[in-house]
Steps between C-alpha positions, in 0.01 A plus 500: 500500500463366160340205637211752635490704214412204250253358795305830470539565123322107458229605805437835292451299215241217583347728795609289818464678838804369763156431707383268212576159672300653795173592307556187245248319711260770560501608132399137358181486689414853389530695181458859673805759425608811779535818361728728632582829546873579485675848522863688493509837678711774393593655820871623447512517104260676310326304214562503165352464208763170412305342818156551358565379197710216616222451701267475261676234294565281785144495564437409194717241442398352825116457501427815717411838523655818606426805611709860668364605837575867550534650905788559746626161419462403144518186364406244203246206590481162355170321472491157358539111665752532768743332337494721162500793707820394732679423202445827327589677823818308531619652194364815540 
């Protein structure tokens, strides 16, 4: 477990993607970055405003914008690179 949690900690930090030795090849030839949507629903707990503004800081912190989405299901979205975006929705 500890061995994980300092693998992810150092991939958080210097923005490596477990699919990185997949798309190493790929990536050298071209320069072009995905951007993602990400999003956490809220289906059994209601939000808060700690998750908004958690939110918010994570997205900042990580390169990527956020935003609330009201409706039945509400739920906080993530817009950045893809790997910015999974990392601040792993934490969220």
């Amino acid at each position: 477990m500890s061995a994980a949690r300092t693998a992810r900690k150092l991939m958080l930090k210097y923005h490596i993607s477990m699919a990185e030795g997949e798309r190493a090849d790929r990536e050298r030839t071209s320069c072009s970055f995905q951007v993602s949507i990400k999003e956490l629903r809220f289906k059994r707990i209601p939000i808060r405003q700690q998750h908004l503004m958690l939110a918010f800081i994570l997205a900042k912190n990580f390169r990527c914008k956020t935003f609330y989405q009201y409706g039945k299901t509400p739920c906080v979205k993530f817009i950045g690179f893809e790997e910015d975006t999974f990392a601040a929705l792993a934490l969220l």
